[in-house]
C-alpha positions as CSV (number, residue, x, y, z in Angstrom):
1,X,76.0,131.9,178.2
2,X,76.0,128.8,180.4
3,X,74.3,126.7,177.1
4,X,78.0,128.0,175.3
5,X,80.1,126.8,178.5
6,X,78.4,123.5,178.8
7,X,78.7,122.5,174.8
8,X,82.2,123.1,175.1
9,X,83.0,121.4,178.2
10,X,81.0,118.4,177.0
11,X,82.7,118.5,173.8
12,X,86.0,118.9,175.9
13,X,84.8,115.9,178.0
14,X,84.2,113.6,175.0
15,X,87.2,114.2,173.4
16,X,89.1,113.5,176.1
17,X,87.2,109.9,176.8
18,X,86.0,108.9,173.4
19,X,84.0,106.3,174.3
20,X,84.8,102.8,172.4
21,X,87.9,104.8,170.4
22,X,88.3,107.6,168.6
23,X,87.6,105.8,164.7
24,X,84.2,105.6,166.0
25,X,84.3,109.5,166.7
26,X,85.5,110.7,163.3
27,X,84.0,111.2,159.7
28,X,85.4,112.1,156.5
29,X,83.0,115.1,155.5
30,X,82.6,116.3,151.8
31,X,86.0,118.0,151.1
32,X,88.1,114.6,152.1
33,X,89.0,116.5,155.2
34,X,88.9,114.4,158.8
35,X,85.8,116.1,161.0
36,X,85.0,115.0,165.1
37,X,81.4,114.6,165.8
38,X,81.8,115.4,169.6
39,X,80.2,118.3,169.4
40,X,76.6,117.2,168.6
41,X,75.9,114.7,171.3
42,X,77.8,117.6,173.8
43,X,75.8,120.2,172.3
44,X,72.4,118.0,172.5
45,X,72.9,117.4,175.9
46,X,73.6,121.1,176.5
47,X,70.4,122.1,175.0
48,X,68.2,119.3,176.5
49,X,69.2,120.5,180.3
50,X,69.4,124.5,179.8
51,X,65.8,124.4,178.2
52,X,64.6,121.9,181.2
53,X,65.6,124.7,182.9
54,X,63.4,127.0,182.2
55,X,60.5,125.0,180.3
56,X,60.7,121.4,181.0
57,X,58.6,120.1,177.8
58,X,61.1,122.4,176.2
59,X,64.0,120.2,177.2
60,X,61.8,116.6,176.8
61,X,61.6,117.9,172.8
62,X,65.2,118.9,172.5
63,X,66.4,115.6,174.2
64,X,63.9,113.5,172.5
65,X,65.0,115.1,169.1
66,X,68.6,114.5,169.9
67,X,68.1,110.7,170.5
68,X,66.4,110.5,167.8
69,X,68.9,112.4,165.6
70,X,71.7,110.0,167.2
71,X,70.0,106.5,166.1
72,X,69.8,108.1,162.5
73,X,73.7,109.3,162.9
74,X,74.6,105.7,164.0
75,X,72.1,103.0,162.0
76,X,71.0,105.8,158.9
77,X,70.7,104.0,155.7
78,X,71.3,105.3,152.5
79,X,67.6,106.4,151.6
80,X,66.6,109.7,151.6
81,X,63.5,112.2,152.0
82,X,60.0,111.3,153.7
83,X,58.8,109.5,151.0
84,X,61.3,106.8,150.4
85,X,61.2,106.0,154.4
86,X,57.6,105.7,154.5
87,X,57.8,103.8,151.4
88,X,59.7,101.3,153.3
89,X,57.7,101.3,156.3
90,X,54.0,100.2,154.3
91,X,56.4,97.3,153.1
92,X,57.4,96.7,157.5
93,X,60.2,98.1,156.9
94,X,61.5,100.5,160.1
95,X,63.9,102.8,158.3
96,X,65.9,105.3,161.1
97,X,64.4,108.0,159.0
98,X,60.7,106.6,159.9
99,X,62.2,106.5,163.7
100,X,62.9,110.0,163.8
101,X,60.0,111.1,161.7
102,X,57.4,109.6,163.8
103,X,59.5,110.0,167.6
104,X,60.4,113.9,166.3
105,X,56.9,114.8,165.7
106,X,55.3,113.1,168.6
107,X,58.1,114.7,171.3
108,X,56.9,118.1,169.3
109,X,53.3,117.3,170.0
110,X,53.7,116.4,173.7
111,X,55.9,119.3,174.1
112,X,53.7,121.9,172.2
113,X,50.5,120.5,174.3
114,X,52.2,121.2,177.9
115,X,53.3,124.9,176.3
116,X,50.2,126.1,175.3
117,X,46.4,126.0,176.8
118,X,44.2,126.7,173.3
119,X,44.1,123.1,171.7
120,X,44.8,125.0,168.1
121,X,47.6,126.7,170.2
122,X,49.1,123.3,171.0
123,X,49.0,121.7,167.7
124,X,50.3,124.8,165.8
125,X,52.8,124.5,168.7
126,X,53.7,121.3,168.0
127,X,54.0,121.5,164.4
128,X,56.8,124.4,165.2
129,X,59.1,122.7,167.1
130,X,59.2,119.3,165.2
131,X,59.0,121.8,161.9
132,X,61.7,123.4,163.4
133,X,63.6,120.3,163.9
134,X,63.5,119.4,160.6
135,X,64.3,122.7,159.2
136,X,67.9,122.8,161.0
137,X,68.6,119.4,159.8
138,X,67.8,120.2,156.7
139,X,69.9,123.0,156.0
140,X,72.9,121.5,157.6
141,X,74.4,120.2,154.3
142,X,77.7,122.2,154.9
143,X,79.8,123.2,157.8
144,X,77.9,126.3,159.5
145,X,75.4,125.9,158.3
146,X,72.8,124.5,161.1
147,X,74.3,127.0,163.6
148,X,74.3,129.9,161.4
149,X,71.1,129.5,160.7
150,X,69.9,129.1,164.6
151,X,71.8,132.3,164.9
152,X,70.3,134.1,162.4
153,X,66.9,133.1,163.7
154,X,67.8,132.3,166.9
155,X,69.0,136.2,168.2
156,X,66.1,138.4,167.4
157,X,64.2,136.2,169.5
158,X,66.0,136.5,172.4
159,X,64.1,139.7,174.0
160,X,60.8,137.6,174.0
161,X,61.8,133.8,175.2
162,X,65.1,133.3,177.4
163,X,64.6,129.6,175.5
164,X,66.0,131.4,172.3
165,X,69.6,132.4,174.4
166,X,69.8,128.3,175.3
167,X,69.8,127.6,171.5
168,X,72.0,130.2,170.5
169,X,74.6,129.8,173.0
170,X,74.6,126.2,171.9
171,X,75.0,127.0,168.1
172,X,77.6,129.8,169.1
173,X,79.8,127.4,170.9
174,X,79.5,125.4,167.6
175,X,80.0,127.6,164.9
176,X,83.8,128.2,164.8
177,X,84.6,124.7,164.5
178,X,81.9,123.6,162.7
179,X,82.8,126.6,159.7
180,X,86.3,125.8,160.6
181,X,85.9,122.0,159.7
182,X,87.0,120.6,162.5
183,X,83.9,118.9,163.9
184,X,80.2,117.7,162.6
185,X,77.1,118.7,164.7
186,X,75.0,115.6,162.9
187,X,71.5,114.7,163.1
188,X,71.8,114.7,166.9
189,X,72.8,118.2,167.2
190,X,71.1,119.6,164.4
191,X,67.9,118.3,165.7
192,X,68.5,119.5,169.3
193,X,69.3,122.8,168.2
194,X,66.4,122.6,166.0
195,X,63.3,121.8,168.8
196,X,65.0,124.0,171.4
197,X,64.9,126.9,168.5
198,X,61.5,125.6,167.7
199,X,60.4,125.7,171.6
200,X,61.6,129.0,171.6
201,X,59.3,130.6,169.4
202,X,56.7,128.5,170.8
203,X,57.5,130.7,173.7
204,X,57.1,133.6,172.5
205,X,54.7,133.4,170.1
206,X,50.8,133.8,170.0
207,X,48.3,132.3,167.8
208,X,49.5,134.4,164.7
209,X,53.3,134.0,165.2
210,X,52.3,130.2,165.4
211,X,50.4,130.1,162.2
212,X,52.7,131.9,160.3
213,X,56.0,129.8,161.8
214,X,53.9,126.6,160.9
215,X,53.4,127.7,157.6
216,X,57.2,128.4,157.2
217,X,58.6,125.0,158.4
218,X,55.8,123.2,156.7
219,X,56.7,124.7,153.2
220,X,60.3,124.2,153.9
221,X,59.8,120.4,154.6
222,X,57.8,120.4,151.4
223,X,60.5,121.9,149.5
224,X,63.4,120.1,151.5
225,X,65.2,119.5,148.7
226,X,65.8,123.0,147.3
227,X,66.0,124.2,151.1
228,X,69.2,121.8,151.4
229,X,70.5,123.1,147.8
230,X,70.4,126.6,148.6
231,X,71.5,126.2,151.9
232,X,74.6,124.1,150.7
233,X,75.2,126.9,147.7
234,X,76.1,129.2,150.1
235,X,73.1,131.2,150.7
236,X,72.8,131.8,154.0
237,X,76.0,133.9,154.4
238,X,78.1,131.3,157.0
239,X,80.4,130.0,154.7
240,X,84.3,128.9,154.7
241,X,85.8,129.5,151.2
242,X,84.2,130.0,148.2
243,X,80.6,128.3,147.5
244,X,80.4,125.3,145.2
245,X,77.7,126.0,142.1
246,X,74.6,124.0,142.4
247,X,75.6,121.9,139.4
248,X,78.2,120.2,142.0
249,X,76.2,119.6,144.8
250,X,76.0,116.3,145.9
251,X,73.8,116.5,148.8
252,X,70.3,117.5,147.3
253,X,67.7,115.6,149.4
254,X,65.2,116.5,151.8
255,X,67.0,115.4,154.5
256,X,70.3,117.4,156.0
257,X,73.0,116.9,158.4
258,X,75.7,115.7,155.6
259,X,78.0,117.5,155.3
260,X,80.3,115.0,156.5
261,X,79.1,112.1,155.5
262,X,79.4,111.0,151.8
């Protein structure tokens, strides 16, 4: 897939250039092991083009959710879940987590609007692919799990929206060395992946595929913690070595793309 060729070359690319050093280009991730991240900007950027490509509000969300996903990678604080960011922000407080909140949602509105004609259609649209957004994020608490998850969801999709092959190829190209814990997709990538998968079913989808896709990202956001316990537990099946318990997980919070960052 040309998504696939184009994560990898970036990623290729990057590695090769590491713009301002490579220190600024590596994270220690939850095993004490040495992880790149240039995977997720490549794979972002990837994502953002090959859905331009065939829906252009699909690539606007995927690139807008990828920027936003990269402030949070570089100035994230230590506060986590919805709450505690809007917290902050009714005290003036702009936390990144309120940044990609608020810019996440809004590119997922935009993009759901110019995808659909019903105005219903368009905000369950736009719910989806910020939802979706989220969702990825969230359950990227351990390596493979963001792209094994668009994979899962991402492939029986694929006969009903060529947008669902753009977010798999990317996820593809990412999976063996994310699950071999050599790189970390972050918030950038798991948030691109996210909105392009997100776009996809938007694309696919009519008013009762909507609903019901709404429904599902909206309870998952409500339950983001357990979603990120289960997912770093081991229970979506992409796994490298044997799953910790709960009782040791150290990365219960509703918001994901940790696995590398403690």
């Amino acid at each position: 897939m040309a998504t696939a060729a184009l994560t990898r070359a970036g990623t290729a690319v990057l590695r090769a250039r590491a713009p301002g050093g490579r220190e600024r280009w590596e994270r220690t991730n939850y095993a004490g092991r040495t992880v790149e991240l240039y995977a997720g900007p490549a794979a972002a950027v990837a994502v953002a083009l090959g859905a331009a490509r065939i829906r252009p509000a699909a690539g606007w969300a995927g690139a807008v959710a990828g920027l936003c996903g990269a402030y949070d990678d570089l100035a994230g604080d230590h506060r986590r879940g919805f709450r505690a960011h809007l917290g902050a922000l009714r005290d003036g407080e702009v936390t990144s987590g309120a940044v990609k909140l608020f810019g996440i949602s809004a590119a997922g509105l935009v993009a759901g609007a110019l995808m659909k004609e019903r105005v219903v259609d368009k905000a369950l649209a736009g719910v989806v692919i910020a939802g979706a957004a989220h969702f990825v994020n969230l359950v990227d608490v351990r390596p493979g799990r963001a792209a094994g998850a668009v994979l899962a969801f991402g492939v029986p999709g694929m006969a009903g929206s060529e947008l669902a092959g753009v977010a798999v190829g990317a996820a593809a190209a990412l999976l063996p060395d994310d699950l071999g814990e050599r790189v970390m997709i972050g918030d950038v990538g798991a948030h691109a992946l996210g909105a392009a998968w997100g776009a996809a079913v938007v694309a696919g989808s009519g008013r009762a595929g909507l609903l019901a896709h709404a429904a599902a990202v909206v309870a998952a956001a409500v339950r983001g913690d357990q979603v990120s316990r289960v997912s770093a537990a081991g229970g979506w099946g992409f796994s490298r070595g044997r799953p910790r318990p709960l009782g040791s997980d150290s990365f219960g919070s509703e918001e994901g793309s940790r696995h590398s960052c403690e």
